[in-house]
VOBA-1610 file (N, C-alpha, C; in pm, whole numbers, padded with zeros to 5 digits, always signed):
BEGIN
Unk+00713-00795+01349Unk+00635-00839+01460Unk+00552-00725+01515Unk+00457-00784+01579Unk+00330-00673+01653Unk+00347-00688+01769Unk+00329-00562+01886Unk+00319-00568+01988Unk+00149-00605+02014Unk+00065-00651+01941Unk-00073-00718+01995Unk-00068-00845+02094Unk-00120-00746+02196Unk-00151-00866+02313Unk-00322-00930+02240Unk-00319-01046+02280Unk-00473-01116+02301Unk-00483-01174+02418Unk-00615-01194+02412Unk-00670-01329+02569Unk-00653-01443+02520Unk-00623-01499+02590Unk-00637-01637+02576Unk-00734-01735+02546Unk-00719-01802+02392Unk-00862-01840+02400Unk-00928-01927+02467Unk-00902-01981+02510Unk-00941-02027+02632Unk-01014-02041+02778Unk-00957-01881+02833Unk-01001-01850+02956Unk-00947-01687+02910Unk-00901-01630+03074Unk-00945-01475+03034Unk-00788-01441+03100Unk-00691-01551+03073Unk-00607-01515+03082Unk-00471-01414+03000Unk-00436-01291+03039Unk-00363-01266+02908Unk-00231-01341+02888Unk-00209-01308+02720Unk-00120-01417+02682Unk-00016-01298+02586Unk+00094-01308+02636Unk+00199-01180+02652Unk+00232-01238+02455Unk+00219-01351+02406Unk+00256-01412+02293Unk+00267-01272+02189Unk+00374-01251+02087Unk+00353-01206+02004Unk+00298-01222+01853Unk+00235-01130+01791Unk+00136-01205+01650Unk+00265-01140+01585Unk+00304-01236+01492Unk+00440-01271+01359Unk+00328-01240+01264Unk+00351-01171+01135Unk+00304-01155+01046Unk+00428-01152+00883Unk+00389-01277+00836Unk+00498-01318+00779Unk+00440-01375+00612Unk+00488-01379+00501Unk+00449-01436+00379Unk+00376-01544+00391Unk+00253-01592+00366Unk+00169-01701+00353Unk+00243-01766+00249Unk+00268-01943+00332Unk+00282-02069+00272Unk+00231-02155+00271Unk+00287-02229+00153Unk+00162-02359+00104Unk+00111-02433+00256Unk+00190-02451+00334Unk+00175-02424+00467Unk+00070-02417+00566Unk+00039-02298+00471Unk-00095-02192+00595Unk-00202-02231+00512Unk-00234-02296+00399Unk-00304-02267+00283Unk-00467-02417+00348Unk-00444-02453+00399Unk-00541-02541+00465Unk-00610-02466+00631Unk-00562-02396+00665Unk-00639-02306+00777Unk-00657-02146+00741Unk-00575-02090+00657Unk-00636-02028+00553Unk-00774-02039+00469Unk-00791-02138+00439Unk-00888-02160+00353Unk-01005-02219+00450Unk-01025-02272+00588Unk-01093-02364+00633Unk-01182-02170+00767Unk-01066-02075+00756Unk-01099-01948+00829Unk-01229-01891+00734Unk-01135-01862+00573Unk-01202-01835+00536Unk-01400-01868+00458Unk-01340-02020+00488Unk-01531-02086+00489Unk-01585-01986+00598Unk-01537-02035+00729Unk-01566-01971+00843Unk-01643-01803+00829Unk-01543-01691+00805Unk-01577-01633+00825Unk-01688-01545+00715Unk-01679-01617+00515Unk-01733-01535+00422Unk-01831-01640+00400Unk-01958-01569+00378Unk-02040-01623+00298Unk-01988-01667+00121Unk-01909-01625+00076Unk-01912-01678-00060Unk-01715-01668-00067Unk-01681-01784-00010Unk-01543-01794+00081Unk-01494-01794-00068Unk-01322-01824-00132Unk-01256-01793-00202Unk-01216-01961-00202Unk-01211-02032-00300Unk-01172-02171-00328Unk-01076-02172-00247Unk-00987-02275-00164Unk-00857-02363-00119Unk-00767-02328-00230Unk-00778-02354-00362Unk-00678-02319-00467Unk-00614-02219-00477Unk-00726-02088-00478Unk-00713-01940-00483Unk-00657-01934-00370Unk-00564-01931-00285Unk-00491-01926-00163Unk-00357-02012-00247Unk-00374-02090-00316Unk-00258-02205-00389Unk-00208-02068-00506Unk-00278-02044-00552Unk-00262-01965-00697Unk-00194-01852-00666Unk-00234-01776-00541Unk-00145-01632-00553Unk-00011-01655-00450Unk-00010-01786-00371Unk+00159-01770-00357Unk+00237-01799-00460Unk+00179-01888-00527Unk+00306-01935-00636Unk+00260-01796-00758Unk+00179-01694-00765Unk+00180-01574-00885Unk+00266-01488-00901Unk+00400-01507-00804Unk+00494-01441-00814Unk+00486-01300-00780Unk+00580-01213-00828Unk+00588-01056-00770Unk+00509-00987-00757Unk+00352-00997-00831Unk+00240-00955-00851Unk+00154-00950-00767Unk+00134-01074-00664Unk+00055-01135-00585Unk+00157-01095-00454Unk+00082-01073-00356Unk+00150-00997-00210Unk+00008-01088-00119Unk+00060-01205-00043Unk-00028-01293+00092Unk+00054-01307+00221Unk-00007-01259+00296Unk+00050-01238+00425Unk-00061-01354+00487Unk-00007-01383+00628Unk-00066-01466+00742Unk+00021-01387+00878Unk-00080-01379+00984Unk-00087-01324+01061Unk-00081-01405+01195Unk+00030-01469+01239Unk-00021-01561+01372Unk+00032-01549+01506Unk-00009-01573+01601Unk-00021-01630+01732Unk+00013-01733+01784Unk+00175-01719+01782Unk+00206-01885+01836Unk+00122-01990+01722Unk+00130-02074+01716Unk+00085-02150+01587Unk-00012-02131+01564Unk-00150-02023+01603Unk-00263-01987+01546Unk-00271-01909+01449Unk-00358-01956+01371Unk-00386-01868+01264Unk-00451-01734+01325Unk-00415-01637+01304Unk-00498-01508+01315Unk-00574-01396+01249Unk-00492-01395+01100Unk-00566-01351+01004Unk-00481-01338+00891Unk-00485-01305+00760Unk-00488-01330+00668Unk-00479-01186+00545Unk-00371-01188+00500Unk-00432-01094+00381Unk-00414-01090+00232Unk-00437-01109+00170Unk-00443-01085-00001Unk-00426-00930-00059Unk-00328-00940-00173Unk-00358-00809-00265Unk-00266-00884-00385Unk-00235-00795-00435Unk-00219-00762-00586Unk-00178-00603-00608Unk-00009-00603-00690Unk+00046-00550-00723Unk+00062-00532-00900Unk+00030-00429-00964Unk+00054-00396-01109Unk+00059-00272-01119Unk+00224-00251-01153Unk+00341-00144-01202Unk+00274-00034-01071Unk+00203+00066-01097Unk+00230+00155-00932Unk+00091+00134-00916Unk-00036+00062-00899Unk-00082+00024-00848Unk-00141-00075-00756Unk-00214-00066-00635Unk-00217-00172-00561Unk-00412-00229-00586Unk-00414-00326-00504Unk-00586-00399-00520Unk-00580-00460-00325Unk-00647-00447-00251Unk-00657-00520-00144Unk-00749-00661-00218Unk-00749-00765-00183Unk-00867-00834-00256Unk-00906-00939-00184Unk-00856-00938-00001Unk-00898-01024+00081Unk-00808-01012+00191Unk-00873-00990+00327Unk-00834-00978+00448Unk-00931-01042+00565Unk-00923-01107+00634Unk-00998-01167+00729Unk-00893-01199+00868Unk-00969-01166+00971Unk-00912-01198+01128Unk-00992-01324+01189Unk-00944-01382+01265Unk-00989-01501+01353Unk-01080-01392+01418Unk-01239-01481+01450Unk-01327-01363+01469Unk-01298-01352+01629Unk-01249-01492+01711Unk-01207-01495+01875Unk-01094-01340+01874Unk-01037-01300+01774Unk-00923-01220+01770Unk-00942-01131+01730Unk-01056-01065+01745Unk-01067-00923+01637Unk-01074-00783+01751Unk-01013-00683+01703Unk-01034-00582+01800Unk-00908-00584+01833Unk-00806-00637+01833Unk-00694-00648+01895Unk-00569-00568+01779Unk-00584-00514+01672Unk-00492-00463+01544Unk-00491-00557+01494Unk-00484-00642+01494Unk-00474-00771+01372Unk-00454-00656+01235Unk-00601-00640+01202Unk-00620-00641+01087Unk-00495-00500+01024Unk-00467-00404+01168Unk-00445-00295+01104Unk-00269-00328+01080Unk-00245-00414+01171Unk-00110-00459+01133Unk-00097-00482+01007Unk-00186-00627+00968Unk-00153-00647+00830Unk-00199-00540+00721Unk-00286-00463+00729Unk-00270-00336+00631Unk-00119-00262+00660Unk-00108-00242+00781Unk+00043-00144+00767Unk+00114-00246+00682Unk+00163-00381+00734Unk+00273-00455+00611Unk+00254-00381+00472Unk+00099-00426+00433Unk+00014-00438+00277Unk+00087-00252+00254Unk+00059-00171+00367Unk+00110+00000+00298Unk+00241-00044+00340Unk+00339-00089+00398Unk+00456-00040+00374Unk+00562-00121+00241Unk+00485-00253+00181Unk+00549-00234+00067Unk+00481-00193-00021Unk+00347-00122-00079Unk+00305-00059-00142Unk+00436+00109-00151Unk+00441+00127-00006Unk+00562+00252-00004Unk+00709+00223-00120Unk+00731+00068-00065Unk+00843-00019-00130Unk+00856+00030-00269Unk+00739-00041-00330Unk+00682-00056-00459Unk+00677+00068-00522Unk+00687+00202-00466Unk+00651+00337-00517Unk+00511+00322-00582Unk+00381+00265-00484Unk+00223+00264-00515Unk+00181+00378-00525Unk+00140+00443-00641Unk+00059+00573-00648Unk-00083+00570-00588Unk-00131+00420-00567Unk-00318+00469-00541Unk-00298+00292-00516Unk-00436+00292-00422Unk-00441+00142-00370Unk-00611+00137-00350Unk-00676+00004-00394Unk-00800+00060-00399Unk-00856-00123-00357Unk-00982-00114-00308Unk-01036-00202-00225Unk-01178-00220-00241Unk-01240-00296-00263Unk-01393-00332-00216Unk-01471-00365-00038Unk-01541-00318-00035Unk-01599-00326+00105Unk-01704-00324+00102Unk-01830-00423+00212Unk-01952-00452+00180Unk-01989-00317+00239Unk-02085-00233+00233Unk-02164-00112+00268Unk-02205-00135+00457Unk-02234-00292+00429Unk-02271-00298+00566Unk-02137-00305+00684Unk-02076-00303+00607Unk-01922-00389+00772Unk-01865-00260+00808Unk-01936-00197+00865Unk-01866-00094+00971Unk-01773-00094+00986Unk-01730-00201+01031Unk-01590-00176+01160Unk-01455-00187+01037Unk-01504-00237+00910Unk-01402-00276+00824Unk-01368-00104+00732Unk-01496-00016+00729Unk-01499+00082+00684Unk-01409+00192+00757Unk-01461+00151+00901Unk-01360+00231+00989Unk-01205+00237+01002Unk-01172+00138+00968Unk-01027+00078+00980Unk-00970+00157+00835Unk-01075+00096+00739Unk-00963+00209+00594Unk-00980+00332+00611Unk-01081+00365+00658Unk-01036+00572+00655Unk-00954+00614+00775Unk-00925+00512+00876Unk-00853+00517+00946Unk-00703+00538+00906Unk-00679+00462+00790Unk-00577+00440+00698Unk-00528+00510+00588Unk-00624+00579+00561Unk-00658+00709+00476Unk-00719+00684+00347Unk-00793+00563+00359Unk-00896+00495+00207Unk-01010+00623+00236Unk-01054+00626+00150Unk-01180+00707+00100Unk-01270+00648+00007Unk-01413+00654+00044Unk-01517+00593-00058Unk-01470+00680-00222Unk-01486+00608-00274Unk-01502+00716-00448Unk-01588+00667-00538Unk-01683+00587-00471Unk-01749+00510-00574Unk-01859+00373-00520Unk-01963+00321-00555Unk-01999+00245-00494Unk-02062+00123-00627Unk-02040+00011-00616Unk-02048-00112-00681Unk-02196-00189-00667Unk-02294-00190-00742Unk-02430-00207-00724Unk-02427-00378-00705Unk-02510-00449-00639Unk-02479-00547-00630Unk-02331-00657-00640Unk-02263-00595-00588Unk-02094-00662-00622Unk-02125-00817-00573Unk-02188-00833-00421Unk-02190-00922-00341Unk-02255-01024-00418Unk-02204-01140-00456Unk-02300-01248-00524Unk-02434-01317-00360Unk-02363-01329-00237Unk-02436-01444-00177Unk-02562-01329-00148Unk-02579-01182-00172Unk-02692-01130-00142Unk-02700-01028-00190Unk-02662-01003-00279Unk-02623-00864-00390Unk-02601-00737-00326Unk-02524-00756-00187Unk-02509-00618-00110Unk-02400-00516-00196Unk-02451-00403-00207Unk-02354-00311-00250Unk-02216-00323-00188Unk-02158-00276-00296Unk-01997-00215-00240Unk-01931-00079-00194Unk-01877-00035-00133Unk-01771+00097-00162Unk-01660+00065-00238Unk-01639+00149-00347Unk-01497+00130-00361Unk-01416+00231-00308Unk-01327+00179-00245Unk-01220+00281-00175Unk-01106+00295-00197Unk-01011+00434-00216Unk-00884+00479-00247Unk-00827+00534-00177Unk-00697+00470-00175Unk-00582+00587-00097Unk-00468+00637-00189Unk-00470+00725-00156Unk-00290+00758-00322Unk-00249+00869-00184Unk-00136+00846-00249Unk-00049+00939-00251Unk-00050+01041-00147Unk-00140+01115-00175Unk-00193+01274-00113Unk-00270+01219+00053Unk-00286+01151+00028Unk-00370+01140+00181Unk-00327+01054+00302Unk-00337+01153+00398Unk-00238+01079+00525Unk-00345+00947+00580Unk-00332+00936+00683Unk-00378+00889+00794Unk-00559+00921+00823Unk-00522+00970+00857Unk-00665+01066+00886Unk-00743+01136+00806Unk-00718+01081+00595Unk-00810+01142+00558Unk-00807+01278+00475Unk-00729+01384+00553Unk-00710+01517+00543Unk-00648+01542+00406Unk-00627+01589+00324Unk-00552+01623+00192Unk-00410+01677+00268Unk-00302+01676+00215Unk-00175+01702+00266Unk-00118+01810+00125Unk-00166+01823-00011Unk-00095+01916-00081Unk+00009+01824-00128Unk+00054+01705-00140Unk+00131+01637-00224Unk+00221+01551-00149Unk+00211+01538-00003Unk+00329+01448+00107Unk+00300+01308+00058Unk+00384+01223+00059Unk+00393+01098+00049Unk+00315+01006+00144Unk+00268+00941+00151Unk+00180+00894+00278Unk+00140+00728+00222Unk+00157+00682+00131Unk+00176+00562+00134Unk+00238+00497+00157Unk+00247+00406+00263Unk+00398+00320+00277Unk+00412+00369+00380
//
């Protein structure tokens, strides 16, 4: 559980509720999928939300909620000591609040589980605030993806975290920092 307070959507009342961040089920898989129209231009089928709960040990989907609201959402992918982020989205009424950084801490602390050597991610060039959050985390650009974006061929970053790099980025000389 998260200590994230939100407002109420509603009015501007605060709402002491705690956000549960727990394994996505077939469940969640219809407001899952109805967020993600919402929030991507080139959203991820209803299925593809079907396909990686049932993909077994490989596939890692979290849901993020608020008393029965959906709040956000995350996707990755696990193979032998590497990780893939490959979809994260917040209720946009809910953003600013950790959402998102919660569900990355889950996504790093079983990557820690897993003994993940390196974890690596796509990000549009333009989304700031999404850029900020992984080097916050200790992702680093290493690379950039020329047209990745199909709905407008916006470039990508690709970004990495292993091993060596804390929080903030800094090289540490070999400390553990994933997970």
């Amino acid at each position: 559980m998260s200590d994230v307070r939100t407002q109420n959507l509603e009015g501007n009342e605060p709402d002491t509720s705690r956000v549960v961040i727990r394994p996505m089920r077939i469940e969640d898989v219809d407001e899952v999928a109805l967020m993600e129209r919402l929030i991507f231009p080139s959203p991820w089928p209803r299925q593809a939300f079907v396909d990686e709960i049932k993909e077994g040990p490989g596939s890692f989907s979290l849901v993020a909620r608020l008393g029965r609201l959906l709040a956000g959402y995350l996707v990755a992918w696990f193979v032998l000591d590497e990780a893939h982020l490959g979809n994260i989205a917040v209720n946009p009424e809910l953003r600013r609040r950790q959402i998102a950084t919660e569900l990355m801490n889950k996504l790093l602390g079983e990557a820690g589980t897993r003994m993940v050597t390196n974890m690596t991610l796509e990000v549009r060039v333009s989304n700031v605030a999404a850029i900020k959050l992984y080097r916050n985390l200790g992702f680093r650009a290493i690379s950039m993806r020329r047209g990745y974006y199909i709905d407008n061929r916006e470039d990508a970053f690709v970004m990495l975290r292993d091993r060596t790099m804390p929080a903030d980025g800094a090289e540490t000389g070999g400390e553990t920092c994933v997970g």
